[in-house]
C-alpha positions in Angstrom: -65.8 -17.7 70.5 -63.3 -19.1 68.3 -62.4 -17.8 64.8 -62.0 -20.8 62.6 -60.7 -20.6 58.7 -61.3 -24.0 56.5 -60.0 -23.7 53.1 -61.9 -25.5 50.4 -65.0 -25.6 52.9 -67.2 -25.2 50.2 -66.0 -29.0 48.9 -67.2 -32.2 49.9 -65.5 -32.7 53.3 -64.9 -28.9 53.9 -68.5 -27.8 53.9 -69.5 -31.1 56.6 -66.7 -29.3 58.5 -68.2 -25.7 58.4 -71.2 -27.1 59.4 -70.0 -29.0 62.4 -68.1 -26.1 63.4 -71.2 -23.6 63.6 -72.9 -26.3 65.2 -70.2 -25.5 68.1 -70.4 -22.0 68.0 -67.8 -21.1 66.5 -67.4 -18.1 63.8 -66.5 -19.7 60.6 -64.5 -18.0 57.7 -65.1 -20.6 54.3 -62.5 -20.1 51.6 -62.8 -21.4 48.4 -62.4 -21.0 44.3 -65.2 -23.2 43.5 -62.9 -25.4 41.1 -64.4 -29.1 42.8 -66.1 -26.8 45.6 -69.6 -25.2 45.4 -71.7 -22.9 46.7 -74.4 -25.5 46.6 -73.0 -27.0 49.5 -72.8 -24.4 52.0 -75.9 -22.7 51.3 -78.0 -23.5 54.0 -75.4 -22.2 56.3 -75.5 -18.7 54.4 -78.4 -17.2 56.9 -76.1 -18.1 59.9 -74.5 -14.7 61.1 -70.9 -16.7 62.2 -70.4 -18.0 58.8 -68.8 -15.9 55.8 -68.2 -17.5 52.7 -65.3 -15.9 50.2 -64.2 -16.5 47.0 -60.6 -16.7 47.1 -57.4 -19.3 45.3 -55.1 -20.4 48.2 -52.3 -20.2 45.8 -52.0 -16.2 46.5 -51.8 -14.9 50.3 -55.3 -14.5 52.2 -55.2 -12.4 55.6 -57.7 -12.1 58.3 -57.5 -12.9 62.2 -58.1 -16.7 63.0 -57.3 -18.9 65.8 -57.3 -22.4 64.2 -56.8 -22.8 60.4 -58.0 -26.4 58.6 -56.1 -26.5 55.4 -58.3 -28.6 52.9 -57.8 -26.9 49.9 -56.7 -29.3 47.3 -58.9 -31.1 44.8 -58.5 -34.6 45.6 -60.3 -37.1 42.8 -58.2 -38.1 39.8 -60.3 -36.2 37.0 -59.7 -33.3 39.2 -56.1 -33.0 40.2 -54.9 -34.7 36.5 -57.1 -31.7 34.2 -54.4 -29.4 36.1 -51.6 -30.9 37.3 -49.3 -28.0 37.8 -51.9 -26.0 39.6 -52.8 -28.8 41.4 -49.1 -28.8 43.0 -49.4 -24.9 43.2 -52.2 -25.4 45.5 -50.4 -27.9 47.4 -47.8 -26.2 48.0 -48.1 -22.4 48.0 -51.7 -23.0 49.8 -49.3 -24.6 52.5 -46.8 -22.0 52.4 -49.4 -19.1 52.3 -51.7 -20.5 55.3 -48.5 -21.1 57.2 -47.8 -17.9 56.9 -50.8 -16.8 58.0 -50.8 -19.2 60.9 -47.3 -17.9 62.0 -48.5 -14.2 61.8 -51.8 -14.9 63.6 -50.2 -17.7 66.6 -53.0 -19.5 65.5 -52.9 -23.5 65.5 -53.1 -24.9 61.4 -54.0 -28.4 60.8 -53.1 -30.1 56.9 -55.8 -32.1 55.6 -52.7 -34.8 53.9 -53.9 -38.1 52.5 -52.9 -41.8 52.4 -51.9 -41.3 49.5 -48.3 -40.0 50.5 -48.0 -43.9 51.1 -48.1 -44.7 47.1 -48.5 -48.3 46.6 -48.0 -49.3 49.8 -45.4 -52.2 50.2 -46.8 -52.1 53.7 -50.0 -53.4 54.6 -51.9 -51.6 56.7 -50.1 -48.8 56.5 -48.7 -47.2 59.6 -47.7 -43.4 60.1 -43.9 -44.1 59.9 -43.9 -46.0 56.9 -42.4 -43.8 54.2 -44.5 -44.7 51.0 -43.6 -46.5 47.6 -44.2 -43.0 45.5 -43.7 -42.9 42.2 -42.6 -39.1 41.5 -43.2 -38.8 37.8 -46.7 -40.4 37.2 -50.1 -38.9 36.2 -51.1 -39.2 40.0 -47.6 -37.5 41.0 -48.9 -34.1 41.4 -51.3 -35.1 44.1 -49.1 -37.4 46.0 -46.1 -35.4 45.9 -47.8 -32.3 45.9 -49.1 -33.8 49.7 -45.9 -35.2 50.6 -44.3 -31.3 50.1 -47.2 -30.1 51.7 -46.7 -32.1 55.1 -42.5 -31.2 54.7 -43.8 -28.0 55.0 -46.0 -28.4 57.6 -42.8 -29.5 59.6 -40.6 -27.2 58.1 -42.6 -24.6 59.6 -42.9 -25.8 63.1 -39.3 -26.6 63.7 -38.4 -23.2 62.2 -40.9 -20.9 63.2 -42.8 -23.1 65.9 -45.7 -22.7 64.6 -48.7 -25.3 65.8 -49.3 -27.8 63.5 -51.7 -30.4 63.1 -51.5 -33.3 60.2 -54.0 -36.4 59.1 -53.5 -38.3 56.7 -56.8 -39.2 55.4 -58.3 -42.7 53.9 -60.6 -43.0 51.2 -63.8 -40.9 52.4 -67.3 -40.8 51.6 -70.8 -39.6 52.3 -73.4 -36.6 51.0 -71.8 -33.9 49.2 -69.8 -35.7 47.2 -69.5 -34.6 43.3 -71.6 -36.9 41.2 -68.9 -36.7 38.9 -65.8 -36.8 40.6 -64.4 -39.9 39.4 -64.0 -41.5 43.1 -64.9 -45.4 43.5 -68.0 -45.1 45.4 -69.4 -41.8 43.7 -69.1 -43.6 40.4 -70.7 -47.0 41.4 -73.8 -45.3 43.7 -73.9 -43.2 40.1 -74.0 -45.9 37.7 -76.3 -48.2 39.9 -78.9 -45.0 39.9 -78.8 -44.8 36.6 -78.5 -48.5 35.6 -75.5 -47.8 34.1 -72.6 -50.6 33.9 -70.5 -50.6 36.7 -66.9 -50.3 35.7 -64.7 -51.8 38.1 -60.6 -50.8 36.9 -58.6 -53.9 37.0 -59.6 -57.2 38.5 -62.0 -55.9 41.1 -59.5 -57.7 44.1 -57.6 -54.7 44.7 -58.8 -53.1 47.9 -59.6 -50.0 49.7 -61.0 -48.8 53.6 -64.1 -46.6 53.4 -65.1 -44.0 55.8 -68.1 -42.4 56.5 -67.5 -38.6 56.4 -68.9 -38.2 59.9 -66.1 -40.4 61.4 -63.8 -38.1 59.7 -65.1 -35.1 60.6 -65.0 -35.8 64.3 -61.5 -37.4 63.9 -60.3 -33.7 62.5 -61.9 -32.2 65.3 -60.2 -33.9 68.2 -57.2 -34.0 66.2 -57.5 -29.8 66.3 -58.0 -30.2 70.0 -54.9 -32.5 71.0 -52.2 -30.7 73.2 -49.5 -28.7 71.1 -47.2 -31.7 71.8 -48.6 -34.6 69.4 -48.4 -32.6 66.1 -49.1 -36.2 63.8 -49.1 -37.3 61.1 -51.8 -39.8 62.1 -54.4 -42.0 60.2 -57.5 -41.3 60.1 -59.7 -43.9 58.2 -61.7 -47.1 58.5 -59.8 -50.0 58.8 -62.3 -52.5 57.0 -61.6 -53.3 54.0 -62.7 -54.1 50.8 -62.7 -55.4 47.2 -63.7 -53.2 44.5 -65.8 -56.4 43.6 -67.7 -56.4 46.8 -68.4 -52.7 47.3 -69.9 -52.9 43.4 -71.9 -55.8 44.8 -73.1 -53.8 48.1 -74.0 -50.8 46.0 -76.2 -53.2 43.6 -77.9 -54.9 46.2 -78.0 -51.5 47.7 -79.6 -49.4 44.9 -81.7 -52.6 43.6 -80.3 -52.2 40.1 -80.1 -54.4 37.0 -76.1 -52.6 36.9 -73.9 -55.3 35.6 -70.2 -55.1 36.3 -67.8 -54.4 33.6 -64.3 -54.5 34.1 -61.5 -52.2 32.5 -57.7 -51.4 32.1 -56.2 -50.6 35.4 -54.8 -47.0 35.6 -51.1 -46.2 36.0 -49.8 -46.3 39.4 -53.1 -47.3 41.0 -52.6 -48.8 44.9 -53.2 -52.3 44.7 -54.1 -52.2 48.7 -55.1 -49.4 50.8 -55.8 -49.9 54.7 -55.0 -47.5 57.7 -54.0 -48.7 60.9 -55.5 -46.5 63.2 -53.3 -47.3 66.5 -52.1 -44.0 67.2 -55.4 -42.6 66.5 -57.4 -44.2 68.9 -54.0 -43.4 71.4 -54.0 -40.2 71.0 -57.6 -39.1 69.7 -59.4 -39.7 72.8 -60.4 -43.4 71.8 -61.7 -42.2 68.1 -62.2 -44.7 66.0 -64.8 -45.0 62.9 -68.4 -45.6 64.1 -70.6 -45.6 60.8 -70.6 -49.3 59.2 -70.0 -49.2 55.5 -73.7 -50.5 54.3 -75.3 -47.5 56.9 -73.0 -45.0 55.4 -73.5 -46.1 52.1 -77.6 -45.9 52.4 -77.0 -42.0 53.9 -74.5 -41.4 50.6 -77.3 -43.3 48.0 -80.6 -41.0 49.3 -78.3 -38.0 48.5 -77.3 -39.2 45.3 -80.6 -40.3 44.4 -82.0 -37.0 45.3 -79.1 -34.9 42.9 -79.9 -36.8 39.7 -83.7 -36.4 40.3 -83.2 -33.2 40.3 
């Protein structure tokens, strides 16, 4: 039985992880601070004997005996990652260092949860794994981006040092149950709004775009990724390439929801993509054929019941 540690498995994409992983027998080690994570989330996997759940900040040394390490520990919505900025490249960065670490001591294989957005405002489109981003390091969203971009330096830093085995994905825009009502992400905030029969407020002209993925095809992306020889170490894509206007994902989620929403439209923030689309060639090389299976309108129906069960409640 493997020993498996996921930081920030009490978030969104970290406790659909855990879950998946106990589902495959393995013994599960959850870390989290609870700062976008919650305990909500993982409860129903409390009763299972391979799972432990502990409180802990990434930004301070955590020890135990693992054999594969997923390093999601980062918030990851706006709100989030702006209310702190400094921590939030603290977490980035000393969470990297300090599971490193702990991967180097241990010999056990680490994988970085990085994001597309280490590709800035892409003046690439789609985006492919070599292209080095359009970044701008002194923004409001800085301390996420850059924050990733040190994180994955690390990463590499590490493995041609130390040769330690590393893993990295850079992942797209992702969605699905568990997210945070409230985190301020594009589809949280429509399905949100729509429920409530709120205005929808679109940021900008509603043209700019984005690639949705159901959390599913994420989750079994990060899986094989974990289980690719020690030789392919990434970075690699792992998102949906479909894309779509902000103006016709508010429209899905209306006709969705069957709500009276109208669409408002607002400011566009600073340093905001204008585009946003993996290209998923090397993943489907290298992943065993992965590729995203959930169509946006299914995935979005899973992600409306849960919402639509949370604010019931």
């Amino acid at each position: 039985m493997k020993r498996i540690l996921v930081t920030g498995g009490a978030g969104f994409i970290g406790s659909n992880l855990c879950e998946r992983l106990l589902a495959e027998g393995s013994d599960v080690i959850c870390l989290d601070n609870y700062f976008t994570g919650s305990k909500d989330n993982v409860h129903h996997l409390l009763d299972n004997h391979n799972f432990e759940l502990v409180r802990h900040d990434v930004t301070t040394p955590y020890f135990a005996e693992v054999d594969e390490i997923y390093n999601l520990a980062c918030p990851a919505s706006p709100p989030y990652y702006q209310y702190n900025p400094i921590k939030t490249m603290k977490t980035s960065i000393y969470g990297a260092m300090n599971m490193l670490g702990l991967a180097k001591r241990t010999k056990a294989k680490i994988l970085q949860a990085s994001t597309s957005e280490v590709y800035g405002d892409p003046a690439v489109h789609p985006q492919v794994e070599s292209y080095w981003g359009n970044v701008n390091p002194n923004g409001i969203r800085s301390c996420y981006d850059e924050g990733k971009r040190a994180s994955e330096t690390l990463f590499m830093d590490y493995h041609r040092q130390n040769g330690v085995r590393i893993k990295i994905i850079r992942i797209f825009n992702t969605y699905g149950p568990r997210m945070d009502p409230n985190d301020g992400r594009v589809v949280s905030n429509f399905i949100v709004q729509a429920l409530k029969g709120e205005d929808i407020t679109i940021y900008g002209d509603g043209h700019q775009t984005r690639s949705f993925q159901y959390v599913d095809d994420l989750i079994e992306a990060m899986v094989r990724m974990m289980a690719t020889d020690d030789s392919f170490i990434g970075p690699v894509n792992t998102g949906n390439p479909g894309e779509f206007t902000m103006l016709e994902l508010a429209e899905k989620v209306i006709d969705l929801t069957n709500s009276k929403s109208k669409i408002v439209f607002r400011p566009l923030p600073s340093d905001d993509p204008k585009q946003r689309r993996p290209d998923i060639s090397l993943a489907k090389e290298k992943l065993n054929g992965w590729e995203p299976r959930i169509k946006l309108e299914d995935g979005l129906k899973k992600t409306i019941a849960y919402f639509a069960e949370k604010i019931s409640k």
